[in-house]
N, CA, C and O atoms as CSV, one atom per row, in Angstrom:
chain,resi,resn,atom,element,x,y,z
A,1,UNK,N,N,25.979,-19.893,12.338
A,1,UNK,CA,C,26.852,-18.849,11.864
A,1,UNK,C,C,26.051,-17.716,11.214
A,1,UNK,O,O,26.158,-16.525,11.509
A,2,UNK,N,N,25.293,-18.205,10.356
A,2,UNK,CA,C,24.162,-17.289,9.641
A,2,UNK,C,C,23.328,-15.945,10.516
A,2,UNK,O,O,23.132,-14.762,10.240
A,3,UNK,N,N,22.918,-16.972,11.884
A,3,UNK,CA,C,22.469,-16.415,13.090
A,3,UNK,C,C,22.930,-15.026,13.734
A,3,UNK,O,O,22.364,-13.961,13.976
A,4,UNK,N,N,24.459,-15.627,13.929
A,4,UNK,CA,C,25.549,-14.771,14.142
A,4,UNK,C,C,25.505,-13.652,13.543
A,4,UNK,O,O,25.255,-12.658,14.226
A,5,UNK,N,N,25.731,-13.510,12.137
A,5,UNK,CA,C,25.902,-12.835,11.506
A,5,UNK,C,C,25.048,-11.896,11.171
A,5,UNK,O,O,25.317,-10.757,10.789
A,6,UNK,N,N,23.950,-12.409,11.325
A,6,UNK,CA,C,22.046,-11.269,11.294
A,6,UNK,C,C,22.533,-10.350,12.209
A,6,UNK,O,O,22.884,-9.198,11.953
A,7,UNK,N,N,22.545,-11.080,13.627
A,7,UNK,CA,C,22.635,-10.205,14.575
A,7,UNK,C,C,23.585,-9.373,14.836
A,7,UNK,O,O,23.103,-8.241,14.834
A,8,UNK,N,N,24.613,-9.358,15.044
A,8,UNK,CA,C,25.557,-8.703,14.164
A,8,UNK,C,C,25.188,-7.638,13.504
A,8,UNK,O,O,25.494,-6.548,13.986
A,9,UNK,N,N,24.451,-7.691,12.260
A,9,UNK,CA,C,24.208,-6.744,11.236
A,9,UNK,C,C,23.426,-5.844,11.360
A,9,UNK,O,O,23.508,-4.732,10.837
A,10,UNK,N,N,22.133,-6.466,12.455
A,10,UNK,CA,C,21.393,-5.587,12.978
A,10,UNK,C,C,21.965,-4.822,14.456
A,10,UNK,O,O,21.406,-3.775,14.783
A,11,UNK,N,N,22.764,-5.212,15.079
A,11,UNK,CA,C,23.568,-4.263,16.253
A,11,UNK,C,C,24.146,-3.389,15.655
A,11,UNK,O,O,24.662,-2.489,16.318
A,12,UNK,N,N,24.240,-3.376,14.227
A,12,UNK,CA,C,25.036,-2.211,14.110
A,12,UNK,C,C,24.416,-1.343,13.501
A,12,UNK,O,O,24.664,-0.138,13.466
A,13,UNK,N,N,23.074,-2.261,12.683
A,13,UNK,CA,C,22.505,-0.941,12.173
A,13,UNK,C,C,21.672,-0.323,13.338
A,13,UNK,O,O,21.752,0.905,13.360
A,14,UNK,N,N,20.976,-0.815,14.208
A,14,UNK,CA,C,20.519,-0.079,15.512
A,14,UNK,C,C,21.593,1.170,16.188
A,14,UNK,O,O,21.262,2.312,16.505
A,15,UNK,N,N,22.782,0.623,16.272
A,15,UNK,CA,C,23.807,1.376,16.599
A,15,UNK,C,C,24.252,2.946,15.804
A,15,UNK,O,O,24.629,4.026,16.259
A,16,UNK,N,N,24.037,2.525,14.651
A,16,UNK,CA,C,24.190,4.053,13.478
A,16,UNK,C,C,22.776,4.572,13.806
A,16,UNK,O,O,22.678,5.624,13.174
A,17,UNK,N,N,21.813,4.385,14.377
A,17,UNK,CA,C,20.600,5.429,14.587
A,17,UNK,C,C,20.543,5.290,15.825
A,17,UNK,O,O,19.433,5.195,16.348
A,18,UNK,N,N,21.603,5.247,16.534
A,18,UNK,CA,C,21.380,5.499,17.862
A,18,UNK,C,C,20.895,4.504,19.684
A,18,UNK,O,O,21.029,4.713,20.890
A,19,UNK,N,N,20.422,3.633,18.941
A,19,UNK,CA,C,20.059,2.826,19.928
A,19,UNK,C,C,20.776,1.255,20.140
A,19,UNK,O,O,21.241,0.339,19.463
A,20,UNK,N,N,20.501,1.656,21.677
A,20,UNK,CA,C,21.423,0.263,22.445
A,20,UNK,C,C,20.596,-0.800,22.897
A,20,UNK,O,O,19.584,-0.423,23.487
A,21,UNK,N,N,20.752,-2.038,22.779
A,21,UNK,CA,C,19.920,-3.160,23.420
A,21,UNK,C,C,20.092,-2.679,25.243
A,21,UNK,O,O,20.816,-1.740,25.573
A,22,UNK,N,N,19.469,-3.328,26.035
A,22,UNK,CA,C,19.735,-3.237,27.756
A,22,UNK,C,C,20.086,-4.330,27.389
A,22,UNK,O,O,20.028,-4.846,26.273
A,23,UNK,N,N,20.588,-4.831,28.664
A,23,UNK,CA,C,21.780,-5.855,29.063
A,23,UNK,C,C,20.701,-7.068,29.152
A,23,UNK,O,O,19.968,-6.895,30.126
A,24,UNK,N,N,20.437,-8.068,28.529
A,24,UNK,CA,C,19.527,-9.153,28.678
A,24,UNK,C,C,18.404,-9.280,27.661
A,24,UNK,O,O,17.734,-10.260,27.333
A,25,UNK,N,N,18.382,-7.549,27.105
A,25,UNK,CA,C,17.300,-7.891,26.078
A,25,UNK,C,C,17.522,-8.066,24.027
A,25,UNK,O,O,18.368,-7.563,23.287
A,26,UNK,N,N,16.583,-8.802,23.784
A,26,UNK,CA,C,16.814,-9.651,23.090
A,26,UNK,C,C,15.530,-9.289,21.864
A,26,UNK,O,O,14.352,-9.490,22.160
A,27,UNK,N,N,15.865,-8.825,20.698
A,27,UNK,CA,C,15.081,-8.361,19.387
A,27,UNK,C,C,13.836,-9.636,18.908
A,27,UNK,O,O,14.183,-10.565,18.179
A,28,UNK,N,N,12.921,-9.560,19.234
A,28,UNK,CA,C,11.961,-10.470,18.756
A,28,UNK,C,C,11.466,-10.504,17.129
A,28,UNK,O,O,11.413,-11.478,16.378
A,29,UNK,N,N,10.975,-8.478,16.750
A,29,UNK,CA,C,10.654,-9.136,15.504
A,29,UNK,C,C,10.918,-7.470,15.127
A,29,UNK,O,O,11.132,-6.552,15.918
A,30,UNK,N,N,10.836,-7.432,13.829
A,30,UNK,CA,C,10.958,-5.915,13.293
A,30,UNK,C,C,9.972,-5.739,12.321
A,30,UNK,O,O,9.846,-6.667,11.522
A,31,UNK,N,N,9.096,-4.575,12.176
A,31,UNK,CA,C,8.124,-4.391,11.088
A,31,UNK,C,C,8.672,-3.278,10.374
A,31,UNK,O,O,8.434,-2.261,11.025
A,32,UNK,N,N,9.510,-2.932,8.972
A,32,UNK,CA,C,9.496,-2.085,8.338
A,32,UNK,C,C,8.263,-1.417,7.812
A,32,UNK,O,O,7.197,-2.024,7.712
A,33,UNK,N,N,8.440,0.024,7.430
A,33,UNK,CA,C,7.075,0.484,6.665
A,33,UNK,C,C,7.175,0.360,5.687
A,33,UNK,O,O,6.102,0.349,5.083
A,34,UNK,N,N,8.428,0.187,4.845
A,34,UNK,CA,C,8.255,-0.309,3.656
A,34,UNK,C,C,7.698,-1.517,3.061
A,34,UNK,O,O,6.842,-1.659,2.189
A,35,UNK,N,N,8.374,-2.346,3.727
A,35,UNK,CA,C,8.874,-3.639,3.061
A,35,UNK,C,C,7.495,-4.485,4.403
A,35,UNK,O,O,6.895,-5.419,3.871
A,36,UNK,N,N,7.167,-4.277,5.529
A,36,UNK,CA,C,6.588,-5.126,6.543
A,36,UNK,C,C,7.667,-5.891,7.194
A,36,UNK,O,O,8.841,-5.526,7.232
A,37,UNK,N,N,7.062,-7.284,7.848
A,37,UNK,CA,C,8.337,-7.920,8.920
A,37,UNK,C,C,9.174,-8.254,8.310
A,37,UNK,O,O,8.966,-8.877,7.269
A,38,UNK,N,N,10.658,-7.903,8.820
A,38,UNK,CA,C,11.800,-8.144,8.035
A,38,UNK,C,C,12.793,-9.000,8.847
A,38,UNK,O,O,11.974,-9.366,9.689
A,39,UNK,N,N,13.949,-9.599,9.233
A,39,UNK,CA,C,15.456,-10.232,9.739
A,39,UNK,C,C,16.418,-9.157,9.533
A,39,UNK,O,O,17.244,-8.833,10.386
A,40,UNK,N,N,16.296,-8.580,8.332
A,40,UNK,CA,C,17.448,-7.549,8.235
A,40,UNK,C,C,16.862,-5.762,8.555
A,40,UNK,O,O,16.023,-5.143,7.901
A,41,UNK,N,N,17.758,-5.220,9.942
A,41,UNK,CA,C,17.193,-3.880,9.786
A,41,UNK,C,C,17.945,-3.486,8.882
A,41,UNK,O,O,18.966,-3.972,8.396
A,42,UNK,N,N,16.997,-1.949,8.544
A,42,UNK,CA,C,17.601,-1.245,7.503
A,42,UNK,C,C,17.971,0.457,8.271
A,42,UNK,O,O,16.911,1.025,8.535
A,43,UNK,N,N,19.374,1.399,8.690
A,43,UNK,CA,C,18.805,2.454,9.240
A,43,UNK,C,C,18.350,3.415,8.750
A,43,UNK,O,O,18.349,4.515,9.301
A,44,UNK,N,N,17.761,3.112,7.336
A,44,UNK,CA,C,17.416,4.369,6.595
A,44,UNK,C,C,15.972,4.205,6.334
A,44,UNK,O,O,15.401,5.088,5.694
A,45,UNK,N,N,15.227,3.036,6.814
A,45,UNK,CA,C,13.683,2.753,6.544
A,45,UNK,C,C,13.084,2.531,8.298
A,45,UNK,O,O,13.638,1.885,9.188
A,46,UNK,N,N,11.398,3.546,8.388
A,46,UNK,CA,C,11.251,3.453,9.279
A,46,UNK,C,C,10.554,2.375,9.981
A,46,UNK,O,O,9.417,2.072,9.619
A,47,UNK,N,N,11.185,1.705,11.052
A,47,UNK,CA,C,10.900,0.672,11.545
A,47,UNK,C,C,10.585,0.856,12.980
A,47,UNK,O,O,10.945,1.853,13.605
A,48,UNK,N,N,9.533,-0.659,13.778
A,48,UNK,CA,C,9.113,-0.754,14.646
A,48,UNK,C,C,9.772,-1.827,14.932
A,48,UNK,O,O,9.881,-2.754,14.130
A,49,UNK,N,N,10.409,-1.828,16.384
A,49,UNK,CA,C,10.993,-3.458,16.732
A,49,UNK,C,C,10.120,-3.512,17.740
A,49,UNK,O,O,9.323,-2.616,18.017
A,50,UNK,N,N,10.278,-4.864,18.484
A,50,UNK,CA,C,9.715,-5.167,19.241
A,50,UNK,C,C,10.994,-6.129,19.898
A,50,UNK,O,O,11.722,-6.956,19.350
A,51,UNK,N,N,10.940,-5.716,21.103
A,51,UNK,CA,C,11.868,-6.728,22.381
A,51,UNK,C,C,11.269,-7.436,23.474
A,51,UNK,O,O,10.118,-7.302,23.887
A,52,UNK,N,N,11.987,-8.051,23.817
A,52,UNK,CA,C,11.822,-9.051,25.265
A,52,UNK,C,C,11.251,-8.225,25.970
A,52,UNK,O,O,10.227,-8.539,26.576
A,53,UNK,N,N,11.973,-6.556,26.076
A,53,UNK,CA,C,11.910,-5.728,27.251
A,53,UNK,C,C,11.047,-4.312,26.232
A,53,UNK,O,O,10.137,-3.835,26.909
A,54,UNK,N,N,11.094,-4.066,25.731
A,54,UNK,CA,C,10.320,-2.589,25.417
A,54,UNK,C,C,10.054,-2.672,23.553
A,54,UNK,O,O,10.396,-3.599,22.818
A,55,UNK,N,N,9.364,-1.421,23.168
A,55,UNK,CA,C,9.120,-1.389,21.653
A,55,UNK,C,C,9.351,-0.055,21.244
A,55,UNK,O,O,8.800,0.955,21.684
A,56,UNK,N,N,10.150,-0.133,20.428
A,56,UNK,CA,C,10.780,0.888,19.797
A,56,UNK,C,C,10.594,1.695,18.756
A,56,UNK,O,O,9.485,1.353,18.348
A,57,UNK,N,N,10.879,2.328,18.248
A,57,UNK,CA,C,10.061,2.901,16.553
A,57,UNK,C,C,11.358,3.827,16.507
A,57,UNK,O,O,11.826,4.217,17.577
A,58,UNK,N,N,11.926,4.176,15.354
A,58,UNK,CA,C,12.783,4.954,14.737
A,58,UNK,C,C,12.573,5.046,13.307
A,58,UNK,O,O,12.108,4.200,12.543
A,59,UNK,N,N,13.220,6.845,12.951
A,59,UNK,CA,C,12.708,7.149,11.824
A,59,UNK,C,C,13.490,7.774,10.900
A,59,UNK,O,O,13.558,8.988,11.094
A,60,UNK,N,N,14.147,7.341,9.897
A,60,UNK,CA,C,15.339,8.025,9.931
A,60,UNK,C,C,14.747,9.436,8.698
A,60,UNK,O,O,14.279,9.022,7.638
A,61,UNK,N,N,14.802,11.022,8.909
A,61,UNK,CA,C,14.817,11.919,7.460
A,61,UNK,C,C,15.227,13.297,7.710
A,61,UNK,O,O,14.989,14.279,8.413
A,62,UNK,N,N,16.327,12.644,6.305
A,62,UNK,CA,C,17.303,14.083,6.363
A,62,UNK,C,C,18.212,13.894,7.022
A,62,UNK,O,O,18.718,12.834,6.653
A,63,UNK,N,N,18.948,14.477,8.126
A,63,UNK,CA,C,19.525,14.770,9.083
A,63,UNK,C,C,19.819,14.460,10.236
A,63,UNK,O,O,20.801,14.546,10.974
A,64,UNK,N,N,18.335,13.907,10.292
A,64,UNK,CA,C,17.943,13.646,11.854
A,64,UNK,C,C,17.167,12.276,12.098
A,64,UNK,O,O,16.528,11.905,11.113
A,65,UNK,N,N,17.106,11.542,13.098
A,65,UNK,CA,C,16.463,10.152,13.347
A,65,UNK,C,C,15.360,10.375,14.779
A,65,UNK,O,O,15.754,10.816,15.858
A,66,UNK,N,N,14.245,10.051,14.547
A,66,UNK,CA,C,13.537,10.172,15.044
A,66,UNK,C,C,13.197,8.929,16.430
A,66,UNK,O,O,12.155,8.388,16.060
A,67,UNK,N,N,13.469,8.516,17.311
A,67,UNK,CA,C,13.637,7.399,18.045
A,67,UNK,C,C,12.158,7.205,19.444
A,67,UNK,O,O,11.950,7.680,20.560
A,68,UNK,N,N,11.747,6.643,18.903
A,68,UNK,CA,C,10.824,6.171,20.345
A,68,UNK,C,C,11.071,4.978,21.335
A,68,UNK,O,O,11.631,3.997,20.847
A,69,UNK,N,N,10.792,4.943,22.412
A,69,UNK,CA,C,10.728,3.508,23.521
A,69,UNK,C,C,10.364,3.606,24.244
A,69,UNK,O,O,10.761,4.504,24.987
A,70,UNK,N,N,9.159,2.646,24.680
A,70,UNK,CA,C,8.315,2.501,25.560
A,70,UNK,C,C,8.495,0.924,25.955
A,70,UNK,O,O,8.790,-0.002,25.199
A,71,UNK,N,N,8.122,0.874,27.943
A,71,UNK,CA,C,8.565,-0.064,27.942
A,71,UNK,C,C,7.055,-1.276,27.686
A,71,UNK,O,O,5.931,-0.786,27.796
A,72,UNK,N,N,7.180,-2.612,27.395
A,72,UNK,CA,C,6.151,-3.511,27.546
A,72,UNK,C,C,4.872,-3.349,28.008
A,72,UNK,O,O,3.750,-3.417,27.506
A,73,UNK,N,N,5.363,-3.098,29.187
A,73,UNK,CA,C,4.181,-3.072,30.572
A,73,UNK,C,C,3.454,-2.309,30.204
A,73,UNK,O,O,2.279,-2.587,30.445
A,74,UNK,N,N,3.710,-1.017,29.470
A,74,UNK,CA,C,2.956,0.476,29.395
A,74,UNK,C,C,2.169,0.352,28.300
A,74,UNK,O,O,1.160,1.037,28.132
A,75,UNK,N,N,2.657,-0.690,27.341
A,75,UNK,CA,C,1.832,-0.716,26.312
A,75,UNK,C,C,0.252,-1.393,26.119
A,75,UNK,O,O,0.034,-2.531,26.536
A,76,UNK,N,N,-0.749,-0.637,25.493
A,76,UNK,CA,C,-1.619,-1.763,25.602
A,76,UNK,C,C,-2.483,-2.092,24.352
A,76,UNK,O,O,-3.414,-2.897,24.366
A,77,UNK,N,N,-1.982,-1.220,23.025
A,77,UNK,CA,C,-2.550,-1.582,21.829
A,77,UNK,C,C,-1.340,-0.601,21.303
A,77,UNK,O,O,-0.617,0.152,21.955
A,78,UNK,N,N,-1.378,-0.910,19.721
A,78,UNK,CA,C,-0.433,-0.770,18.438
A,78,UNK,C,C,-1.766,-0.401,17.254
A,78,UNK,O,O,-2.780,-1.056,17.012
A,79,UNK,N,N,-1.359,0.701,16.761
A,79,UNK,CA,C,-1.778,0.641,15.753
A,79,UNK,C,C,-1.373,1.933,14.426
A,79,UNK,O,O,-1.609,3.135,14.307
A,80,UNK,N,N,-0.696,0.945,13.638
A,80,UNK,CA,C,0.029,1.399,12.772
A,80,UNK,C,C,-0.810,2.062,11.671
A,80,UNK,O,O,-1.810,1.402,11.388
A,81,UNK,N,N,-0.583,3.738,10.653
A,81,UNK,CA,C,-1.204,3.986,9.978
A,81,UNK,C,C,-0.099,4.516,8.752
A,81,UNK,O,O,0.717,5.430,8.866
A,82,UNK,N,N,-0.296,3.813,7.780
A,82,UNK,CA,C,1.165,4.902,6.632
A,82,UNK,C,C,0.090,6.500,5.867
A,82,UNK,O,O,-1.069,6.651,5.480
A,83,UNK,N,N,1.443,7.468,5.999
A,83,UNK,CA,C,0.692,8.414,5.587
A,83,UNK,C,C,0.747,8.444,3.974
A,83,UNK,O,O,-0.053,9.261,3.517
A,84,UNK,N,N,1.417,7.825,3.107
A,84,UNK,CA,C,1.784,8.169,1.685
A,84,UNK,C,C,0.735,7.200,1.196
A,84,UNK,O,O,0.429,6.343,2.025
A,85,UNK,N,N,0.156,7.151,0.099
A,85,UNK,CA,C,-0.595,6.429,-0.914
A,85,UNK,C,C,0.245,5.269,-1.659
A,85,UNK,O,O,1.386,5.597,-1.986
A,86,UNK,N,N,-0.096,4.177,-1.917
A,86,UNK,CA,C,0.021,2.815,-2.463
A,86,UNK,C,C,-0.338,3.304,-4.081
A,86,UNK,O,O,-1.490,3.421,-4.501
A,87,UNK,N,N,0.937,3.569,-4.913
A,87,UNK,CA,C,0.221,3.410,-6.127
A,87,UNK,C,C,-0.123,2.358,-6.907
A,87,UNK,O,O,-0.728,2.516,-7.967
A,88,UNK,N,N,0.305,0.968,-6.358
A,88,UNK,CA,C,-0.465,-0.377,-6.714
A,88,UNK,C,C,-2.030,-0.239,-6.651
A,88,UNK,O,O,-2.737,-0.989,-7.323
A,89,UNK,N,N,-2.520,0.657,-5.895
A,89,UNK,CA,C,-4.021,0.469,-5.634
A,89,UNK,C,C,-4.607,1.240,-6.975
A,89,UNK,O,O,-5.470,0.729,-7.688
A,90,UNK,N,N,-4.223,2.093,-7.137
A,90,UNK,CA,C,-4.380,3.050,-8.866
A,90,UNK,C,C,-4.397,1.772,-9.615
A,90,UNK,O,O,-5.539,1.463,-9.953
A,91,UNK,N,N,-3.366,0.834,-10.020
A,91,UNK,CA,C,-3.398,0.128,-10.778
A,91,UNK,C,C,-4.687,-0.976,-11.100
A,91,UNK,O,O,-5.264,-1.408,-12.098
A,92,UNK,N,N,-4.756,-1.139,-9.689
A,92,UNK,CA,C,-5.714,-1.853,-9.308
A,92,UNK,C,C,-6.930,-1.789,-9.352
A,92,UNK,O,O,-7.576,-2.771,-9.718
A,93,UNK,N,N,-7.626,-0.441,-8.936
A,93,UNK,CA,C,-8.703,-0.182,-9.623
A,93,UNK,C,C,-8.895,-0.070,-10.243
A,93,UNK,O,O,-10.062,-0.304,-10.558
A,94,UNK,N,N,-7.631,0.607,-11.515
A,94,UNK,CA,C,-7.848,0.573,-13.500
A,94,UNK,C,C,-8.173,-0.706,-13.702
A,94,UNK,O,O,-9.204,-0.833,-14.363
A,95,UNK,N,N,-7.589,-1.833,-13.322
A,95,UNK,CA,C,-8.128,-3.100,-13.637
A,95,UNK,C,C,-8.947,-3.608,-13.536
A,95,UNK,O,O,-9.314,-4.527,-14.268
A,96,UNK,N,N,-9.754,-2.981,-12.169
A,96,UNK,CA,C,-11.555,-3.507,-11.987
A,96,UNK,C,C,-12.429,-2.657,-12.953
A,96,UNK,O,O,-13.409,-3.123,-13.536
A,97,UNK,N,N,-12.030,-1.464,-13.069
A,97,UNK,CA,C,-12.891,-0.502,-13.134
A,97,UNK,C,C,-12.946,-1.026,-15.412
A,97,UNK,O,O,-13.939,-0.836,-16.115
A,98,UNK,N,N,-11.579,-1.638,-15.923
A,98,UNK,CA,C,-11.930,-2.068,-17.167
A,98,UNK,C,C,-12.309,-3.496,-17.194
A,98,UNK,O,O,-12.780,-3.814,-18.287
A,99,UNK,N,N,-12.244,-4.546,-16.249
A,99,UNK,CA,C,-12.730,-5.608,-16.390
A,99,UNK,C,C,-14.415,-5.417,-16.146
A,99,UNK,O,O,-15.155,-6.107,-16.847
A,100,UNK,N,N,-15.118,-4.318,-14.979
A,100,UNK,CA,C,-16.442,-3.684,-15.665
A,100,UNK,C,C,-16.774,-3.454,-16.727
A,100,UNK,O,O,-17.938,-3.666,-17.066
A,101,UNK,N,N,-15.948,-3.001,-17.493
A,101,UNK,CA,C,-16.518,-2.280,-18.728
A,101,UNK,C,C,-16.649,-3.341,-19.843
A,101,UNK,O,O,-17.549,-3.360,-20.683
A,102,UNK,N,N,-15.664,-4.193,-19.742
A,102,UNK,CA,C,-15.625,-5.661,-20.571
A,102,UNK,C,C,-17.136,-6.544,-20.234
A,102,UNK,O,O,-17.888,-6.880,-21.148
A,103,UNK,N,N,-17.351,-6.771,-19.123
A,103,UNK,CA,C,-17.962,-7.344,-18.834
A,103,UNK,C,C,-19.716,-6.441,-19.479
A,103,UNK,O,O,-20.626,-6.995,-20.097
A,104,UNK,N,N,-19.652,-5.200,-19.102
A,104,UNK,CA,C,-21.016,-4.563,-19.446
A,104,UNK,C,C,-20.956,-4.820,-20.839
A,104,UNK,O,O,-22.049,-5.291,-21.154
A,105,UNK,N,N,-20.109,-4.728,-21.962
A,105,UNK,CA,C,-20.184,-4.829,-23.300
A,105,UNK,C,C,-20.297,-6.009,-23.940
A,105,UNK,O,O,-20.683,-6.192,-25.095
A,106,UNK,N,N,-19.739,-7.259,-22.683
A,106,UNK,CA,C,-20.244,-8.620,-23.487
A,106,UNK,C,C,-21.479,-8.875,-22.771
A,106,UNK,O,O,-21.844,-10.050,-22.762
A,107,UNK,N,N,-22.185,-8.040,-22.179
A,107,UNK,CA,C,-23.632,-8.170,-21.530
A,107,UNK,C,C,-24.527,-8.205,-22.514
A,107,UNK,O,O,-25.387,-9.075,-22.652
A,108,UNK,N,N,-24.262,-6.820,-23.549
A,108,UNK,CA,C,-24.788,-6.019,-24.291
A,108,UNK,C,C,-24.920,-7.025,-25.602
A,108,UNK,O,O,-25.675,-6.688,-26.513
A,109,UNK,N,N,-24.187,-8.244,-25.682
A,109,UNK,CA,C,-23.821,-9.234,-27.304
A,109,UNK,C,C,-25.018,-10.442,-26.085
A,109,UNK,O,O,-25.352,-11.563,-26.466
């Protein structure tokens, strides 16, 4: 039932940005750019599906939705790049960059 109901949820959000399954094909996996592989689409986050039969990419901003599909056969590498900055990584280097400084000052004792 659960099953049911995914799918379901995702036909329709495919459906509000525009796109139709073909007759036989069948959603394998979805990579959000937000969030990474997800079960639930979202039509307001941009995602890559992948099908039985072709791979898709849609984008939703502003106004307008941005939609790609290409079929299987044509494809022969993927490679995904995000354009916005991770501000976890800021955080992250404040944390190396003072666990250095800890470390040089109990060098110094």
């Amino acid at each position: 039932m659960i099953e049911t109901s995914r799918y379901m949820s995702n036909a329709a959000a495919l459906k509000r940005v525009g796109i139709r399954l073909l007759p036989g094909e069948q959603m394998d996996a979805a990579v959000e750019l937000e969030s990474g592989l997800t079960d639930e689409l979202e039509p307001s986050h941009a995602t890559l599906l992948l099908t039985n039969r072709r791979m898709i990419r849609y984008a939703a901003g502003g106004h307008r939705i941005d939609t790609i599909s290409v079929a299987l056969e044509d494809v022969q590498a993927v490679e995904v790049k995000r354009g916005e900055r991770n501000r976890q990584w800021v955080f992250v280097g404040l944390v190396f960059i003072g666990g250095g400084f800890l470390l040089g000052l109990l060098s110094l004792f």
